[in-house]
KETORDO-506896 format. One record per atom (N, C-alpha, C): x, y, z; atom name; residue in three letters; residue number from 1. Coordinates in steps of 0.05 Angstrom, whole numbers, always signed. Layout:
! residues N
{r {X Y Z} CA ALA NUM}
...
END
This chain:
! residues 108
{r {-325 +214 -195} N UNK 1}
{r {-343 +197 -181} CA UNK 1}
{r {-330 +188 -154} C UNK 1}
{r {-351 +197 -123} N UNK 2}
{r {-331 +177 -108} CA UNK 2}
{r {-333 +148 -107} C UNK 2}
{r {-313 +139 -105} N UNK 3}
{r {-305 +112 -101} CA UNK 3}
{r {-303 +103 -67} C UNK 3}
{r {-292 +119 -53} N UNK 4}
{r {-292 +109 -27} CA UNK 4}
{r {-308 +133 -8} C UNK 4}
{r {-323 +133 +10} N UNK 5}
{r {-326 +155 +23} CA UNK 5}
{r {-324 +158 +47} C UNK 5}
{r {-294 +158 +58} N UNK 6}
{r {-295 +170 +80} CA UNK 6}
{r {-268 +190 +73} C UNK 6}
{r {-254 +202 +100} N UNK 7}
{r {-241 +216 +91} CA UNK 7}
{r {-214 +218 +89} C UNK 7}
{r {-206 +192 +101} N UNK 8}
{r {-182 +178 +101} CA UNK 8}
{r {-183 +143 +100} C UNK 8}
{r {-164 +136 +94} N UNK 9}
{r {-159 +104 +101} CA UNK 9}
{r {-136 +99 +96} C UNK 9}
{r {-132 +69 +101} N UNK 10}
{r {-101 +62 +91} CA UNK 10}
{r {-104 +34 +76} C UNK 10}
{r {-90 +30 +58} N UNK 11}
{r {-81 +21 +34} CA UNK 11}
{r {-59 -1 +46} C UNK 11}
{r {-59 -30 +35} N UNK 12}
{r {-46 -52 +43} CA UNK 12}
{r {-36 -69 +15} C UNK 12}
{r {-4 -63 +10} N UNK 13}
{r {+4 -79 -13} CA UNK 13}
{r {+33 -92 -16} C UNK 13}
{r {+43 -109 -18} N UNK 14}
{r {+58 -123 -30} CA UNK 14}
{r {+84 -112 -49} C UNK 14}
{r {+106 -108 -35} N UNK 15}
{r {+129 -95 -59} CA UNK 15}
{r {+150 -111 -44} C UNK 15}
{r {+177 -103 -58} N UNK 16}
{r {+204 -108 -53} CA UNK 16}
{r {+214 -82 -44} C UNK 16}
{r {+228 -85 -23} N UNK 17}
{r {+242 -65 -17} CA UNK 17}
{r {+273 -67 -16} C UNK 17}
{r {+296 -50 -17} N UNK 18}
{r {+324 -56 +2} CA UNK 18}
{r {+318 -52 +29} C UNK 18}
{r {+306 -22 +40} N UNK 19}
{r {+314 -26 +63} CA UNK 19}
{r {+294 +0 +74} C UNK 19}
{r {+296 -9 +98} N UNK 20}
{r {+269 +31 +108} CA UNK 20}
{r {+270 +47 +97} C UNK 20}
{r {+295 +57 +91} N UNK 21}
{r {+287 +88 +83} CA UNK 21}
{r {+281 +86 +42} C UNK 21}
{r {+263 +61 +32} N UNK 22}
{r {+252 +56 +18} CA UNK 22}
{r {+216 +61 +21} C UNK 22}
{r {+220 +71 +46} N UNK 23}
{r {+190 +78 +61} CA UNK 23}
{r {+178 +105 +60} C UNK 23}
{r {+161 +106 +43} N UNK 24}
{r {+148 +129 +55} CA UNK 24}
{r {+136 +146 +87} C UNK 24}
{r {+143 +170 +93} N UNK 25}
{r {+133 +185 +123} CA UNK 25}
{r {+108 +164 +130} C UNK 25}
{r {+89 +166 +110} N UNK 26}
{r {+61 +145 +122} CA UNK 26}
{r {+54 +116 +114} C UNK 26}
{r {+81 +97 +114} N UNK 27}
{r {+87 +81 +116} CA UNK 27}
{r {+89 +70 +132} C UNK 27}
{r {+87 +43 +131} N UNK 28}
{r {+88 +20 +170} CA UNK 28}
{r {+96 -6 +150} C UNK 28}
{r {+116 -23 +154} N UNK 29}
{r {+117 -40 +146} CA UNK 29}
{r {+92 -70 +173} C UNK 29}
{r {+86 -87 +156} N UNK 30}
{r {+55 -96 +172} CA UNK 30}
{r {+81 -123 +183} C UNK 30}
{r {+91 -130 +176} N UNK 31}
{r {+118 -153 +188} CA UNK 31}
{r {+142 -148 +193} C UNK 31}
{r {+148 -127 +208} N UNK 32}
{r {+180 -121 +219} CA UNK 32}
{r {+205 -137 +224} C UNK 32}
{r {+184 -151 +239} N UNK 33}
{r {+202 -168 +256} CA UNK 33}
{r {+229 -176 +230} C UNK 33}
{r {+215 -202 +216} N UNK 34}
{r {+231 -220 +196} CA UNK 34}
{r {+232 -204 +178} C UNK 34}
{r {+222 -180 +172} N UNK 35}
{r {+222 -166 +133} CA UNK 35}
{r {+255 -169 +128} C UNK 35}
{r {+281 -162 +140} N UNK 36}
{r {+303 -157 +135} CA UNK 36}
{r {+314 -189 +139} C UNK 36}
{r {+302 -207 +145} N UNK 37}
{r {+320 -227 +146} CA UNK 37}
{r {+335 -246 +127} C UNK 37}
{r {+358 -251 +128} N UNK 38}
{r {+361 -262 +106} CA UNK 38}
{r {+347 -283 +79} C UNK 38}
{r {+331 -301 +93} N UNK 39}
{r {+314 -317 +86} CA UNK 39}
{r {+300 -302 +67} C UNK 39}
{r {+288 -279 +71} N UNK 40}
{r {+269 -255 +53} CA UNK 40}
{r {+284 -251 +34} C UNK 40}
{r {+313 -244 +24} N UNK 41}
{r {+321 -229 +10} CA UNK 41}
{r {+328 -242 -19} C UNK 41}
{r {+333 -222 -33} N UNK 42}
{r {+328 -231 -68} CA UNK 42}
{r {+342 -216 -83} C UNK 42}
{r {+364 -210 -81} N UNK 43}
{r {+383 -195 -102} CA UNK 43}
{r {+386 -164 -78} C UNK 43}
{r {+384 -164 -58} N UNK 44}
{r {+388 -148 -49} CA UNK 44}
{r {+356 -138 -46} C UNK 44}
{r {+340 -144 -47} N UNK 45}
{r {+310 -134 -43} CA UNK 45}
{r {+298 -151 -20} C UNK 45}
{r {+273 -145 +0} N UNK 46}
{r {+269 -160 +10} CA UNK 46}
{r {+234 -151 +12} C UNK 46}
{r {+221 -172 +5} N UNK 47}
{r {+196 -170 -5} CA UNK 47}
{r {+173 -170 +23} C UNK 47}
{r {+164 -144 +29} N UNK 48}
{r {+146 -137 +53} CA UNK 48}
{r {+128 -130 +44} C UNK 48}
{r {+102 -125 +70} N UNK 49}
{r {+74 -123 +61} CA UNK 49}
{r {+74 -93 +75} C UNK 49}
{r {+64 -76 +64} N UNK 50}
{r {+70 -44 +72} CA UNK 50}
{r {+38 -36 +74} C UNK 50}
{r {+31 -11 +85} N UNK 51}
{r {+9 -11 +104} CA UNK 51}
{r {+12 +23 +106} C UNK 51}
{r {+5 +32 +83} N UNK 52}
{r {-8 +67 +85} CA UNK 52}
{r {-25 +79 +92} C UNK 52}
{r {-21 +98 +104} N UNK 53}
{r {-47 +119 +112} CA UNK 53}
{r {-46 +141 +89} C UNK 53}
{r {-71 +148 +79} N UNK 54}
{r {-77 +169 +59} CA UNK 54}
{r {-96 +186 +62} C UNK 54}
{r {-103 +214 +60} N UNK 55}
{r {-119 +227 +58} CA UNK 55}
{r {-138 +238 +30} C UNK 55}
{r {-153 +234 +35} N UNK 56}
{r {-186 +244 +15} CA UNK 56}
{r {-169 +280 +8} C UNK 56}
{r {-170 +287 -22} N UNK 57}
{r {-150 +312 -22} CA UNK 57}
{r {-176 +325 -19} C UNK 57}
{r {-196 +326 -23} N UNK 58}
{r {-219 +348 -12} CA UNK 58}
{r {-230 +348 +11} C UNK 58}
{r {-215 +328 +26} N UNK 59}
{r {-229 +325 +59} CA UNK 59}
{r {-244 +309 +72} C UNK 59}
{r {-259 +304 +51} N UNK 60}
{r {-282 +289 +50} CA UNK 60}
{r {-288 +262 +43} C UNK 60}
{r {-283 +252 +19} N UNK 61}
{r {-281 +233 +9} CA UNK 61}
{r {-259 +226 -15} C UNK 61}
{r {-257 +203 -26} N UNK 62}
{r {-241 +194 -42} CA UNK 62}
{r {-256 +190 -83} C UNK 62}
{r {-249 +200 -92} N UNK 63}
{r {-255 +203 -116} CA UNK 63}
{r {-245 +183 -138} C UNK 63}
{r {-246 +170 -155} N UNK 64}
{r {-229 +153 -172} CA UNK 64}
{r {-202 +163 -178} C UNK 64}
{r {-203 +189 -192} N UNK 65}
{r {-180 +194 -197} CA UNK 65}
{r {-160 +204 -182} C UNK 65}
{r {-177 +219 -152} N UNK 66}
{r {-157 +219 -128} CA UNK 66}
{r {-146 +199 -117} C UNK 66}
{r {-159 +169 -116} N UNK 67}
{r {-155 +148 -106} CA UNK 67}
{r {-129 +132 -125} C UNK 67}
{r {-127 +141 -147} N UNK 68}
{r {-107 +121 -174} CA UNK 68}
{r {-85 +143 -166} C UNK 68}
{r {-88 +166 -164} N UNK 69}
{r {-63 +186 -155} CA UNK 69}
{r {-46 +179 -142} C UNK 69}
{r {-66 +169 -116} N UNK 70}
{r {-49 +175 -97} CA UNK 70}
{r {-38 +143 -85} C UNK 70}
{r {-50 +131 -95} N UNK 71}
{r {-40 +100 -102} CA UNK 71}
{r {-10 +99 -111} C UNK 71}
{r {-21 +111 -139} N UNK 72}
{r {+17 +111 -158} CA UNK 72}
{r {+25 +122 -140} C UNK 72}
{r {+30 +137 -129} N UNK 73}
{r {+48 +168 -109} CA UNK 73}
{r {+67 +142 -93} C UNK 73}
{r {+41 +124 -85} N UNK 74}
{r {+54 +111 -55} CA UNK 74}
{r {+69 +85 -68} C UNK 74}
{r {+70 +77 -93} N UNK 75}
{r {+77 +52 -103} CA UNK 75}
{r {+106 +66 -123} C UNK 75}
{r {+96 +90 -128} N UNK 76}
{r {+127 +104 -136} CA UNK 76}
{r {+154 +91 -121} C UNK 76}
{r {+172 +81 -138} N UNK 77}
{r {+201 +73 -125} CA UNK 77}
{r {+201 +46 -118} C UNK 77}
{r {+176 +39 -121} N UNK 78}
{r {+172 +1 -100} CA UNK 78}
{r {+178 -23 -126} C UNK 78}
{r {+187 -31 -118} N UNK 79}
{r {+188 -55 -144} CA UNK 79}
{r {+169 -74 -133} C UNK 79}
{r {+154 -80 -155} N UNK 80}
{r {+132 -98 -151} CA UNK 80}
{r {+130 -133 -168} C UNK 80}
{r {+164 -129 -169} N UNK 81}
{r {+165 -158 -186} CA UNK 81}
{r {+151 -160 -220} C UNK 81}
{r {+135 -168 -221} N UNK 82}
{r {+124 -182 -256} CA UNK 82}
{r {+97 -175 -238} C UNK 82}
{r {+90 -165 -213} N UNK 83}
{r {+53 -166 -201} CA UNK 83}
{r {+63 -133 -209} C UNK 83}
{r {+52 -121 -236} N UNK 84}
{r {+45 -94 -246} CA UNK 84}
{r {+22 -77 -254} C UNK 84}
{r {+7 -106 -258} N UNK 85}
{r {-19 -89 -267} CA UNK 85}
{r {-40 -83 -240} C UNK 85}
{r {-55 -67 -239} N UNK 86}
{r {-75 -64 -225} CA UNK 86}
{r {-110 -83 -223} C UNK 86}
{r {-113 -107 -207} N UNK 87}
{r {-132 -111 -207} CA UNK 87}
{r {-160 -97 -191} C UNK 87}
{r {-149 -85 -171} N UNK 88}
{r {-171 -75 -157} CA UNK 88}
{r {-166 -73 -132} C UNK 88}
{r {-186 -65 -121} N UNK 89}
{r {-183 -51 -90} CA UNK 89}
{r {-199 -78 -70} C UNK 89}
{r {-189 -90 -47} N UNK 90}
{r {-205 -104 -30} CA UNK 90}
{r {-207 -105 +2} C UNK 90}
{r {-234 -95 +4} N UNK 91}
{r {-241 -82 +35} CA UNK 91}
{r {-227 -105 +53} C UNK 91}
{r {-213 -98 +78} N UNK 92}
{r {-205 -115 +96} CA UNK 92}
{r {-234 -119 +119} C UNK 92}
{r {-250 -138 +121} N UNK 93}
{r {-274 -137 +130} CA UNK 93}
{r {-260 -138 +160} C UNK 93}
{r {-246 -145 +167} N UNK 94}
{r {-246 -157 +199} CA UNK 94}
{r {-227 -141 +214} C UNK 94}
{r {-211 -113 +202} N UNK 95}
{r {-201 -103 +205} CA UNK 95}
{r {-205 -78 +229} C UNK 95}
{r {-195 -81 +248} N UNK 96}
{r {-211 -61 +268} CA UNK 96}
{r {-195 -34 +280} C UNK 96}
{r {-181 -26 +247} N UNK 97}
{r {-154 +8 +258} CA UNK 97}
{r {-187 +21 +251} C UNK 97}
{r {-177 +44 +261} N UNK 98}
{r {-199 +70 +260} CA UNK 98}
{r {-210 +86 +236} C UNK 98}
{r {-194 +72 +218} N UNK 99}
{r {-207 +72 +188} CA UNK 99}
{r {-202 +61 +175} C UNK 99}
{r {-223 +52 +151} N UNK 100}
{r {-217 +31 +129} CA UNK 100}
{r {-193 +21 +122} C UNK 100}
{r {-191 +2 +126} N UNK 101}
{r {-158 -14 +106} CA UNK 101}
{r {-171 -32 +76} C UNK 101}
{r {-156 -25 +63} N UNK 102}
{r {-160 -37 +28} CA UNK 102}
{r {-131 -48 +28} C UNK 102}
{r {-141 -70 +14} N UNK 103}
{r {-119 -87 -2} CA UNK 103}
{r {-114 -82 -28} C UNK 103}
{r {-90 -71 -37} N UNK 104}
{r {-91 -70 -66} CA UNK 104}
{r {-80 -99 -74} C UNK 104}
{r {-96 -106 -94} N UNK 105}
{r {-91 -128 -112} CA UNK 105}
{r {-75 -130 -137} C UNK 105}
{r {-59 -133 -144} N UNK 106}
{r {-40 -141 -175} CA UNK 106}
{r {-29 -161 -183} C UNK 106}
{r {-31 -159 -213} N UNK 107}
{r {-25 -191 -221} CA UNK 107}
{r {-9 -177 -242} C UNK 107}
{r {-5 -207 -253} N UNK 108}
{r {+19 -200 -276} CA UNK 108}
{r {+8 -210 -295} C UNK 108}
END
């Protein structure tokens, strides 16, 4: 079933990181500036809001189970604290990049 239909977008979520090269190629951390500053950090982790671009694998659109794929793919390696489960996906309405941004949501 698709779930989203266009043929790309990017994905906005919440992890711990150490350090950049904790980043995926289509990765942007969304707060640079402070993410490394000491104030942020937590056992050696420092908790940023990260900001993916992904592609639709048929071109076209995004499917459920292409969309949970490629989700885990990008959350692979991220520590996400005790926030593990998946609540859902939420459109950034006011958002004006050149394609859709979603918020992923998780709770614990």
């Amino acid at each position: 079933e698709v779930v989203v239909d266009v043929p790309e977008m990017e994905i906005c979520y919440m992890c711990w990181i150490k350090g950049m090269g904790d980043l995926n190629p289509n990765e942007t951390l969304l707060d640079d500036e402070d993410a490394f500053d000491e104030d942020n950090e937590d056992d050696g982790y420092y908790q940023v809001e990260i900001s993916a671009r992904i592609q639709a694998s048929n071109g076209k659109n995004f499917t459920s189970l292409d969309l949970l794929y490629q989700m885990e793919q990008q959350l692979s390696g991220k520590e996400l604290g005790d926030h593990i489960f998946f609540e859902g996906l939420d459109r950034v309405e006011n958002y004006t990049g050149d394609v859709p941004l979603y918020y992923i949501s998780f709770g614990s």
